[in-house]
Structures are given as C-alpha cells and as structure tokens.
KOLPASE-324338 format. One record per residue: residue in one letter; residue number from 1; x, y, z of N, C-alpha, C, O in turn. Coordinates in nm, 3 decimals, padded with zeros to 5 digits, always signed. Layout:
N
+---+-----+---------+---------+---------+---------+---------+---------+---------+---------+---------+---------+---------+---------+
: r :   k :    n_xx :    n_yy :    n_zz :   ca_xx :   ca_yy :   ca_zz :    c_xx :    c_yy :    c_zz :    o_xx :    o_yy :    o_zz :
+---+-----+---------+---------+---------+---------+---------+---------+---------+---------+---------+---------+---------+---------+
: A : NUM :       X :       Y :       Z :       X :       Y :       Z :       X :       Y :       Z :       X :       Y :       Z :
...
+---+-----+---------+---------+---------+---------+---------+---------+---------+---------+---------+---------+---------+---------+
END
This chain:
101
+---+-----+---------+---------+---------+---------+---------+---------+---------+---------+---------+---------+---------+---------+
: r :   k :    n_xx :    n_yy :    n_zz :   ca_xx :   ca_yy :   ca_zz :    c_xx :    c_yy :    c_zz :    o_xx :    o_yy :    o_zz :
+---+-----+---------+---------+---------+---------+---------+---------+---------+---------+---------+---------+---------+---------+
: X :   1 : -00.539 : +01.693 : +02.034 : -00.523 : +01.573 : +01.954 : -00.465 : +01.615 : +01.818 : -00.517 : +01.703 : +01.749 :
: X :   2 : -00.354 : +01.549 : +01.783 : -00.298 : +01.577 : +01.643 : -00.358 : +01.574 : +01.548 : -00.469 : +01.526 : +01.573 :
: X :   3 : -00.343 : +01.609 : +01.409 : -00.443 : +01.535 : +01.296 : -00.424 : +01.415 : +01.302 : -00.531 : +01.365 : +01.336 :
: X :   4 : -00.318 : +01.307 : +01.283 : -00.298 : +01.193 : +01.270 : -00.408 : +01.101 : +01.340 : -00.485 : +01.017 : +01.294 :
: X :   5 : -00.385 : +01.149 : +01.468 : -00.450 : +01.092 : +01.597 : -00.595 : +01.068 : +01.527 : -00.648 : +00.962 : +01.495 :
: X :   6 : -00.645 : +01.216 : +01.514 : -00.800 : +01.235 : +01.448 : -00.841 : +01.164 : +01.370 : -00.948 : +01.103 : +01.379 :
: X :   7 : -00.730 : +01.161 : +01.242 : -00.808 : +01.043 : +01.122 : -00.774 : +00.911 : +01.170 : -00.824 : +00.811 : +01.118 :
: X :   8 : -00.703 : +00.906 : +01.255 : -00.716 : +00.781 : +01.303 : -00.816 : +00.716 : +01.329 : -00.868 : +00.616 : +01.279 :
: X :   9 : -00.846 : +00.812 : +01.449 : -00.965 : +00.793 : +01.524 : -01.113 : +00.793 : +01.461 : -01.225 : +00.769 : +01.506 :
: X :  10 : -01.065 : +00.827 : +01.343 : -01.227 : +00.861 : +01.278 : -01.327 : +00.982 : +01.286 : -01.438 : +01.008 : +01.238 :
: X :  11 : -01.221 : +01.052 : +01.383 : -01.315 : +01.212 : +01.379 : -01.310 : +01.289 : +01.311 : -01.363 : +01.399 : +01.327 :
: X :  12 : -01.224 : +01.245 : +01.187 : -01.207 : +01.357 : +01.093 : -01.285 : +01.309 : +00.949 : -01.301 : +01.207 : +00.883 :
: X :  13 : -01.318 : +01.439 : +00.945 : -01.465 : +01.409 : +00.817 : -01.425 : +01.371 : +00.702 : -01.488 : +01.281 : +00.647 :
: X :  14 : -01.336 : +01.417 : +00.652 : -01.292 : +01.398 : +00.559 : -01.217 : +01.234 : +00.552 : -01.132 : +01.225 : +00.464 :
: X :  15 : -01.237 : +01.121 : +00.627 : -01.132 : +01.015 : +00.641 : -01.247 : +00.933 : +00.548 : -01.364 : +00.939 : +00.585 :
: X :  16 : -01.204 : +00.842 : +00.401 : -01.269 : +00.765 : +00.341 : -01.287 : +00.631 : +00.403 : -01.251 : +00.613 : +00.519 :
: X :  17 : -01.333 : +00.549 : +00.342 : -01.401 : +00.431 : +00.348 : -01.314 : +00.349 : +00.356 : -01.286 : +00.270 : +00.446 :
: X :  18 : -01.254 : +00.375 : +00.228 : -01.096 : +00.249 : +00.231 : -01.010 : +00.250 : +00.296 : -00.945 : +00.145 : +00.302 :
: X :  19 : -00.963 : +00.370 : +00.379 : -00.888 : +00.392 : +00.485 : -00.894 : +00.302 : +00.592 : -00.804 : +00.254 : +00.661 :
: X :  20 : -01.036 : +00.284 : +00.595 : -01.088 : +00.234 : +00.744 : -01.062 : +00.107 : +00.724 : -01.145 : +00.064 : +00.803 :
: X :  21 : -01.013 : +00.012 : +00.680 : -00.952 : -00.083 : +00.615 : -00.825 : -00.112 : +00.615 : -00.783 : -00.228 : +00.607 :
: X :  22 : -00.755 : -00.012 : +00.623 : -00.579 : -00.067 : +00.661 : -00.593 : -00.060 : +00.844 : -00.671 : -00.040 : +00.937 :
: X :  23 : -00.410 : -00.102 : +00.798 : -00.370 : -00.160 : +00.882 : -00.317 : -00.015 : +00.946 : -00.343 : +00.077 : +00.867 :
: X :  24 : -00.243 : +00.033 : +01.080 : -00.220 : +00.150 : +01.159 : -00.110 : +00.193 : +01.053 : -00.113 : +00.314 : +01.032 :
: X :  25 : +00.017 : +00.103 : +00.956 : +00.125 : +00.125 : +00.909 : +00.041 : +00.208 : +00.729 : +00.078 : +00.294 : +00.649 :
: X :  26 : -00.039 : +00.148 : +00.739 : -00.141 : +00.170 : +00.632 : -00.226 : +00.312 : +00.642 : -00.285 : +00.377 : +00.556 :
: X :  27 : -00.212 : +00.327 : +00.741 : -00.282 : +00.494 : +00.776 : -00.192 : +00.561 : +00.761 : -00.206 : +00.645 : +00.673 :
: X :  28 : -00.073 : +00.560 : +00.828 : +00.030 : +00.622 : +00.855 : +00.090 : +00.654 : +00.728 : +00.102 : +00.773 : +00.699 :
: X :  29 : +00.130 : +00.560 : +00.643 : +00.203 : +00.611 : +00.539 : +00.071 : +00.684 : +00.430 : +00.108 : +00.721 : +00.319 :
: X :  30 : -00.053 : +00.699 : +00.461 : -00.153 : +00.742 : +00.357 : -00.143 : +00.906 : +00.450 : -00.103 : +01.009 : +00.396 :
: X :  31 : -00.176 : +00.901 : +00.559 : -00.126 : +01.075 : +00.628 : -00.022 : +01.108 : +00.608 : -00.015 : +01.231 : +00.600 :
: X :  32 : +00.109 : +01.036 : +00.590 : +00.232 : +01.131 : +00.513 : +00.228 : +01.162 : +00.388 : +00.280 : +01.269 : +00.353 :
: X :  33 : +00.162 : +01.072 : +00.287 : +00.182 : +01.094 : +00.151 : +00.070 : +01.267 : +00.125 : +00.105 : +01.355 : +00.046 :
: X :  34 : -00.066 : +01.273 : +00.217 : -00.164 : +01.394 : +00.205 : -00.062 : +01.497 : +00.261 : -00.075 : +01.614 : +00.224 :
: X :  35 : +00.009 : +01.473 : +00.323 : +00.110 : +01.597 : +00.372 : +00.234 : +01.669 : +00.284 : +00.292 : +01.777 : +00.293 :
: X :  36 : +00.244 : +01.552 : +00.191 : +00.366 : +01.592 : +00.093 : +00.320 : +01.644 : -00.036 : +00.384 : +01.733 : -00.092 :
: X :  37 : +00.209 : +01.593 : -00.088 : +00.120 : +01.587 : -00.197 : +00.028 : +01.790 : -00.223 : -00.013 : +01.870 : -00.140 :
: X :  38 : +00.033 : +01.795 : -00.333 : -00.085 : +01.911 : -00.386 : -00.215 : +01.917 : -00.393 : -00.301 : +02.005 : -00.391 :
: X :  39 : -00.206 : +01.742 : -00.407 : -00.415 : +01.688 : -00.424 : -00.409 : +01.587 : -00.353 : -00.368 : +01.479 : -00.395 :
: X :  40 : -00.457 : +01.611 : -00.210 : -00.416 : +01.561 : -00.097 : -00.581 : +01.435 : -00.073 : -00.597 : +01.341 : +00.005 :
: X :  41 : -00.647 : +01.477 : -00.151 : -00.813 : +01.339 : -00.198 : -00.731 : +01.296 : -00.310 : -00.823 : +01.303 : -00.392 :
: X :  42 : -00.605 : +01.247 : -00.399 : -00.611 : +01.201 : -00.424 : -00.516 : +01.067 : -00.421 : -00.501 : +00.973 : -00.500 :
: X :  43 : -00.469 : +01.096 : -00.311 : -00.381 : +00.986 : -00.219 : -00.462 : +00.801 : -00.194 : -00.576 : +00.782 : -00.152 :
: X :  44 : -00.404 : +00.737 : -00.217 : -00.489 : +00.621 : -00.166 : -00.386 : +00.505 : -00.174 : -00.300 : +00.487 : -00.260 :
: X :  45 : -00.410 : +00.446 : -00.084 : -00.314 : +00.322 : +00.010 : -00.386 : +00.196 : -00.005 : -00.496 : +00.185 : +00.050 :
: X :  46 : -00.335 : +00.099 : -00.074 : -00.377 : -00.046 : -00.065 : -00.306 : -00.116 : +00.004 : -00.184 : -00.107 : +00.016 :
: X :  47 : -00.392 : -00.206 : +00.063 : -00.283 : -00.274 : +00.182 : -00.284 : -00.445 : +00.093 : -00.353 : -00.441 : -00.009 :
: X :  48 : -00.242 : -00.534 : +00.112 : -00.212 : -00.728 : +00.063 : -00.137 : -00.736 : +00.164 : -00.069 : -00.654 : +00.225 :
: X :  49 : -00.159 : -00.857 : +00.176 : -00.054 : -00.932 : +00.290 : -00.014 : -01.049 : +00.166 : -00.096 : -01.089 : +00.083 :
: X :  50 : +00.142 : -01.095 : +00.173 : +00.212 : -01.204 : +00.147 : +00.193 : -01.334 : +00.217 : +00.175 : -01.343 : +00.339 :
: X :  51 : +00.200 : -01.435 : +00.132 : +00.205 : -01.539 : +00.188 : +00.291 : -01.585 : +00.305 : +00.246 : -01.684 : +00.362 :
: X :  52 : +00.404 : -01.537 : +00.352 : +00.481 : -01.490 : +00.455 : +00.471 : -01.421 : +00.544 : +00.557 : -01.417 : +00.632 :
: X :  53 : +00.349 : -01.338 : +00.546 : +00.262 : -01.247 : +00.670 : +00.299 : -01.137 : +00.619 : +00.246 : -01.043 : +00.678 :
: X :  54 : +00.388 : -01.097 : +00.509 : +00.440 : -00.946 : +00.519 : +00.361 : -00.875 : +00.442 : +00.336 : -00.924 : +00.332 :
: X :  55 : +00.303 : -00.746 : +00.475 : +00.194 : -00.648 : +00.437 : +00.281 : -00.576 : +00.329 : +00.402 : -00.557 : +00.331 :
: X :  56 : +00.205 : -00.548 : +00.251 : +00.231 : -00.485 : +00.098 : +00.124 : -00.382 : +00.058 : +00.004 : -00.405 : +00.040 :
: X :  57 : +00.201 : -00.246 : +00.047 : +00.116 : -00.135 : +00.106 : +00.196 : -00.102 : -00.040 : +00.312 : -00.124 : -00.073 :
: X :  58 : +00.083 : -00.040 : -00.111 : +00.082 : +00.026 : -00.286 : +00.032 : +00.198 : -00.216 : -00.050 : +00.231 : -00.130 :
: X :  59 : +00.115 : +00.264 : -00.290 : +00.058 : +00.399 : -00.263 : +00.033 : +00.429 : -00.418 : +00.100 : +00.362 : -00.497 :
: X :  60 : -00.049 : +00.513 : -00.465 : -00.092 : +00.586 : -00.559 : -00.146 : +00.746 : -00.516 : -00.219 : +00.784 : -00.426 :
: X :  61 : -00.083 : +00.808 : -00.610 : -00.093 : +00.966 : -00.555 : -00.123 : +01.045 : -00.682 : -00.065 : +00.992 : -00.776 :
: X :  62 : -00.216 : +01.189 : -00.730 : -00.225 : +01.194 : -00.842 : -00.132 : +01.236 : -00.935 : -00.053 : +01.314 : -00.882 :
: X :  63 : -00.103 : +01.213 : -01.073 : -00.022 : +01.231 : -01.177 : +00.092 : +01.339 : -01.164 : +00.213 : +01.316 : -01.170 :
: X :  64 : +00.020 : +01.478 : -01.139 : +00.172 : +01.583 : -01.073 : +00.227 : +01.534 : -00.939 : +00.338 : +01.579 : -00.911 :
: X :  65 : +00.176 : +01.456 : -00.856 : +00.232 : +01.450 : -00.705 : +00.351 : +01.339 : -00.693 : +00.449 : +01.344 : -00.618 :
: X :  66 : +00.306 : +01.206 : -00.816 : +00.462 : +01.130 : -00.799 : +00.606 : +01.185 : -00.748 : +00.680 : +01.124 : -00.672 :
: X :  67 : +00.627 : +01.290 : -00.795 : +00.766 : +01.382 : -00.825 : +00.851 : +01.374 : -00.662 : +00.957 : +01.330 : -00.619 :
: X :  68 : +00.680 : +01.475 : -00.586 : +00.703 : +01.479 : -00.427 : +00.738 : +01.372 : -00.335 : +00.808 : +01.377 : -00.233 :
: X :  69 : +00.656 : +01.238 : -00.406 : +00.667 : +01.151 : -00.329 : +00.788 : +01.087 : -00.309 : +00.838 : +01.058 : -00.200 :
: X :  70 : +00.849 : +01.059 : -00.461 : +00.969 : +00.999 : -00.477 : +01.071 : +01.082 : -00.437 : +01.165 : +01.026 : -00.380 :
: X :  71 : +01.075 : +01.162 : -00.447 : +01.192 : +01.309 : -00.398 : +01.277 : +01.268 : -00.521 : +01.252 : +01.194 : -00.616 :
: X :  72 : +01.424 : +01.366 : -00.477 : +01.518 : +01.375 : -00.604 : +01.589 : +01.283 : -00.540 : +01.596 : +01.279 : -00.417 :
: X :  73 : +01.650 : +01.196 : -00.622 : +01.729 : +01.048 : -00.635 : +01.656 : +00.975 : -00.517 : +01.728 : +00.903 : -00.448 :
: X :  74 : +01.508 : +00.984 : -00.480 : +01.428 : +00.861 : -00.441 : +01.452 : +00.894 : -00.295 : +01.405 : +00.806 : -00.223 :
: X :  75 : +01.522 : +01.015 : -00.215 : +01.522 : +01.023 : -00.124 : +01.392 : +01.040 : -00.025 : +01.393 : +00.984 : +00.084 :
: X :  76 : +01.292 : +01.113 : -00.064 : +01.166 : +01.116 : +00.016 : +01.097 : +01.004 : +00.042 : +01.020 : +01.011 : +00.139 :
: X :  77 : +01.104 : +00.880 : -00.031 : +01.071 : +00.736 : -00.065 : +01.158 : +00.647 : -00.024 : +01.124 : +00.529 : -00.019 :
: X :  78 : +01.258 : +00.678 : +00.005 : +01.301 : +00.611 : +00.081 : +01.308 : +00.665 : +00.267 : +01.350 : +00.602 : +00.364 :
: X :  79 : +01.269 : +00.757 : +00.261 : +01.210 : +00.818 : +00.391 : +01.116 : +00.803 : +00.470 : +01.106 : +00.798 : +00.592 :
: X :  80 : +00.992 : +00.789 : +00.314 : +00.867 : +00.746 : +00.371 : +00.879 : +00.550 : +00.448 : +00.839 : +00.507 : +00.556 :
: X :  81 : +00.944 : +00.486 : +00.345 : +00.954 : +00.316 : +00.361 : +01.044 : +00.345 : +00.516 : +00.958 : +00.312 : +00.598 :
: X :  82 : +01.116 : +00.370 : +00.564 : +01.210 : +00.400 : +00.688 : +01.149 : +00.466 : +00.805 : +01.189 : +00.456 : +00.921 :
: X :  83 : +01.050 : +00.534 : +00.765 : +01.001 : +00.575 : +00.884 : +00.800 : +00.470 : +00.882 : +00.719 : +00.488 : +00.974 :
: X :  84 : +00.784 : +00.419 : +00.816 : +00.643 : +00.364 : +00.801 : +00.700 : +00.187 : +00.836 : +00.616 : +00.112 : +00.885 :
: X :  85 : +00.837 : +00.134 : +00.810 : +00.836 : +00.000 : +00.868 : +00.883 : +00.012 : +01.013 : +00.853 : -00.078 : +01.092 :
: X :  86 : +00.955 : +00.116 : +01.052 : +00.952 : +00.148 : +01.208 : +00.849 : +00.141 : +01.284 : +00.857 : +00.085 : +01.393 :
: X :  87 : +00.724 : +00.203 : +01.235 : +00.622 : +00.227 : +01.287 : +00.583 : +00.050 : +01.324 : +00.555 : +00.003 : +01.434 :
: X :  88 : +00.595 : -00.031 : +01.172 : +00.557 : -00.151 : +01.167 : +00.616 : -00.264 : +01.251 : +00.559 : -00.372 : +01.264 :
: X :  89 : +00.717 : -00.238 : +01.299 : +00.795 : -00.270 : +01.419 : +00.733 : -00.313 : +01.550 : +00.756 : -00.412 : +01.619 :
: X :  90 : +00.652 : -00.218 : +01.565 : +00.561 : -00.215 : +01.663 : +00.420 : -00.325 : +01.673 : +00.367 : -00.358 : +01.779 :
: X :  91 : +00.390 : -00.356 : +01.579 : +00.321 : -00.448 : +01.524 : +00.393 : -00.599 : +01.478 : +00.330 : -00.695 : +01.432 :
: X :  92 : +00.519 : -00.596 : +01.499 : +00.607 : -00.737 : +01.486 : +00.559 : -00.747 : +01.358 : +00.494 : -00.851 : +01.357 :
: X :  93 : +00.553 : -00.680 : +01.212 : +00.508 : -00.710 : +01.103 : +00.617 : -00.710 : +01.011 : +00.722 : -00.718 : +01.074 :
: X :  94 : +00.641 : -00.702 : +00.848 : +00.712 : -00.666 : +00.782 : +00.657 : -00.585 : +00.675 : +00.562 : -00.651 : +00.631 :
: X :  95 : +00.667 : -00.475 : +00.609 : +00.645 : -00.385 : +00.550 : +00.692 : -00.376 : +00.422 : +00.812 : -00.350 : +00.407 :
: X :  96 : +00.601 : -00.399 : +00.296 : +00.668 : -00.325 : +00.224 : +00.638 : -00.236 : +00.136 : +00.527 : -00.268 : +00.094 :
: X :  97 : +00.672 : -00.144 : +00.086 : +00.621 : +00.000 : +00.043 : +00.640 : -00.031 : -00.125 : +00.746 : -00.067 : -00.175 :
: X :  98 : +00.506 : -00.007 : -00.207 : +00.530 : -00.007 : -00.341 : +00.468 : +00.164 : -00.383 : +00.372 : +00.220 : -00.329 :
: X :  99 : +00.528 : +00.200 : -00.456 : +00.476 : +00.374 : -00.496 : +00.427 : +00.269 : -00.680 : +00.489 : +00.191 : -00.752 :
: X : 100 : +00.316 : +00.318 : -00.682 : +00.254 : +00.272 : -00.854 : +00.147 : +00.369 : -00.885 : +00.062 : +00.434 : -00.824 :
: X : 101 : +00.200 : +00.347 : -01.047 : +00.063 : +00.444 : -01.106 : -00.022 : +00.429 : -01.170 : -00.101 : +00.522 : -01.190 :
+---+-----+---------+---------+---------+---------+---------+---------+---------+---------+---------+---------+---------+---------+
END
C-alpha cells in the first residue's frame, strides 16, 4: 500500500483531525504539498464549497516552504492545481486551488 493510500485510509498515525474532513481532492493536494515542503506538520488544507458546487481548497504551508510550493515563475503551483483538478474530475467537481498565508 502506498503512503497516499495509507493516509487515506487512516492507517497512518500521523494523519490529523482536519484532514479527515476533506474531500479525496483535499487529501490529495495536502499529501503533495508534505512531499514538497521541509515542515511537512505544517501543511494544512481547507476545503469551502461555492455557491455553484465548486470546492475551494486554501493551502497554507509554513513561512520557509511557500517558495517550494509556488516554484520559480509559479510553475510547481501550477502543477499542483493541474494535477489535483484531474483528480477532481473523477468526482464530476470543480476545483479550485488558493496557496495563502
């Protein structure tokens, strides 16, 4: 079983409270951001839905890790939003990715 799979699933010890609370597109982009990141507890994903059904997923990551997330000229961020509304695809949803600090 992958890690992904694991915190998915809840077998992994380390998976918080608020996690357990999003949505699958909402996990997903919170396990890529711990993968790119230096302070990988301090990652955290808020999920809102729009009045239009479309989910609005805020990432916050700590103070040195912005840099990683966004990449150079926004390329990693726009990597992460491209591969996390694909996922959302699957779910007939619409996605949208806010990075805030």
């Amino acid at each position: 079983m992958s890690a992904y799979e694991q915190e998915r699933d809840g077998s992994d010890q380390g998976q918080d409270e608020a996690a357990s609370s999003l949505s699958a597109t909402g996990e997903l982009l919170a396990y890529l951001a711990r993968g790119l990141v230096d302070e990988p507890q301090e990652v955290s994903v808020e999920q809102f839905e729009e009045d239009d059904g479309a989910i609005v997923l805020e990432l916050c990551v700590g103070d040195e890790d912005y840099g990683k997330v966004i990449g150079r000229g926004g390329r990693t961020a726009q990597a992460l939003r491209t591969v996390v509304r694909a996922a959302a695809t699957h779910e007939k949803r619409r996605v949208l990715i806010d990075i805030v600090d």
